[in-house]
N, C-alpha and C positions, 0 to 999 in steps of 0.2 A: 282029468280027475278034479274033484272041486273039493275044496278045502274047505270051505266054509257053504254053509245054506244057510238059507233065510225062511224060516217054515212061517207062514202064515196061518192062522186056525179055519174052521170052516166060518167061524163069526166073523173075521176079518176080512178073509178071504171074497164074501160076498159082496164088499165097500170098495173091493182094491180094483182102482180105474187101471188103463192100457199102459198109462205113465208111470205108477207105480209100479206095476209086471214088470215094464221095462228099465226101470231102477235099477231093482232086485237083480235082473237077468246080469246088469254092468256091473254091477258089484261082485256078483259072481265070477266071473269074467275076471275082475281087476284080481279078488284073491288066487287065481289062478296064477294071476300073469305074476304076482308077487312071491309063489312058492316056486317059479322060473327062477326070477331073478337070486332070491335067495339060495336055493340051489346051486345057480352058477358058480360059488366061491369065490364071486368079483369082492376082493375085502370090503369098499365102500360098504356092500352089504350084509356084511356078518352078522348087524347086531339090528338087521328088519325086523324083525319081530319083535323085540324089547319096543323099539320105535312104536310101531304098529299098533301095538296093547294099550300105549300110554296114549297116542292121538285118539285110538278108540275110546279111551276113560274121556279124557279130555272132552270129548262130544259128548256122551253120555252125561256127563256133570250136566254140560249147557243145558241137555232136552231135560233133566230130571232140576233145573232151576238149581241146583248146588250152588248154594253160596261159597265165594275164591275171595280170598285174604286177597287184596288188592294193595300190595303196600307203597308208599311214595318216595320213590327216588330222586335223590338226585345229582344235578349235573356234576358229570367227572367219578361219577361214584361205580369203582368197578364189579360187577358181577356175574355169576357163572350159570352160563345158560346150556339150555340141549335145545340145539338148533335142529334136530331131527335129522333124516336123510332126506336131501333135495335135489334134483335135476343136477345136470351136469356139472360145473366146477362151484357152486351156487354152496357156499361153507356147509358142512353135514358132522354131526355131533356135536359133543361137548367141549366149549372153551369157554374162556373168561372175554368180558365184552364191560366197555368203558358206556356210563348211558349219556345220552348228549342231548335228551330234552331239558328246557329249561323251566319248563314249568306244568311238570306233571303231577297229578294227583291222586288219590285213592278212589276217583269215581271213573277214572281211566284205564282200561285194560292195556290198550297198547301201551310200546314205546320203542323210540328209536336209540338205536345202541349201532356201536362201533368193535366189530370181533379184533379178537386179539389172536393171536399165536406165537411160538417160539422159535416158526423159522420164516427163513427171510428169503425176500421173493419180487415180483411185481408190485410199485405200490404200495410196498410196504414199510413206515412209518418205525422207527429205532426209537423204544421208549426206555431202555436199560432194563433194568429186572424188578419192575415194578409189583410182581406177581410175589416178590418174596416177604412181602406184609403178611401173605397166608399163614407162615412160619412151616412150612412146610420144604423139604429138599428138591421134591418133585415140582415144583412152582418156581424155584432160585435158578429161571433161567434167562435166557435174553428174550425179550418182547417186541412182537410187532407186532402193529396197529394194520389191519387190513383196510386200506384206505377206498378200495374199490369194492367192501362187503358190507357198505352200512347198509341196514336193514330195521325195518321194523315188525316185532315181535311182540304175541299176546305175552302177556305179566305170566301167563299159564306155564310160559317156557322157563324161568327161571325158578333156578334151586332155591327152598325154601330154604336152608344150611348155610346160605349166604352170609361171609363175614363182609361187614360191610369197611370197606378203606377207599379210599378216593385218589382220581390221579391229580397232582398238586396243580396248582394255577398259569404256571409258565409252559407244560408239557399242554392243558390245553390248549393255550394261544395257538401252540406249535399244530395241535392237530387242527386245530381250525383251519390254519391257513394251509396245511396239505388239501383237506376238503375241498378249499374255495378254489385252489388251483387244481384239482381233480375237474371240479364238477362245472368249471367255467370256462366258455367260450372264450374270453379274452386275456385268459392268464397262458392261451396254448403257445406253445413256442411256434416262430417261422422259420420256415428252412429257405 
């Protein structure tokens, strides 16, 4: 059963090459495999759809040239992103992420950030409860720093509602130097 179609007009229809047919046909295809998955009751996936609508708008802006508030962070400055649903252990939803470019700008979409969450695990980074600047109870918890989930993400991804608080200067240094001992060949222990 197909969930979604792609109707083309007869105007269109007469322009539309073998490549574009065969577009359409995988996209069809993909929504299928996506009301599967949804279906399934795998939690990961409850909330595909919300997901799904918003990346759809999200492309739609781009093709319709929508101007996006592009605003300039910066470094250390925490905020709350929707990382969407991703492949396998690859972070999926909504958390707060520290940003760690040093010198971005408003004519830059992307940006590299660093996800946070409240529980603790692989690689991950003890920041105390730096989350409770929000003023909120649901936020006054313990923080960690996912050292193995930096990523870079369109500016599209984060919450406009953003209060904007920063992580102080010494909890940097500190995740700096987890990174460089992550991400470096000569920081690995010998056995």
């Amino acid at each position: 059963m197909t969930i979604c179609k792609i109707k083309k007009t007869e105007e269109t229809t007469n322009e539309t090459n073998e490549n574009e047919m065969e577009q359409i046909r995988k996209i069809n295809i993909s929504c299928n495999n996506y009301k599967e998955v949804y279906i399934s009751g795998y939690n990961k996936f409850s909330k595909l759809g919300n997901w799904l609508e918003k990346e759809s708008l999200i492309f739609k802006n781009e093709v319709n040239n929508t101007i996006n508030n592009k605003p300039n962070f910066k470094r250390g400055e925490i905020i709350k992103v929707d990382f969407g649903i991703n492949m396998g252990s690859e972070l999926s939803n909504t958390h707060f992420a520290i940003v760690l470019n040093s010198d971005d700008n408003i004519n830059v979409d992307n940006i590299t950030v660093l996800p946070l969450t409240s529980k603790n695990g692989y690689k991950r980074l003890y920041l105390g409860n730096i989350l409770k600047k929000f003023n909120s109870n649901k936020y006054n918890k313990r923080t960690y720093a996912l050292i193995t989930q930096i990523t870079t993400i369109s500016k599209k991804k984060i919450f406009n509602d953003n209060i904007r608080c920063h992580c102080d200067s010494k909890k940097m240094e500190l995740i700096d130097k987890e990174i460089i001992n992550f991400l470096t060949y000569n920081n690995k222990k010998t056995e």
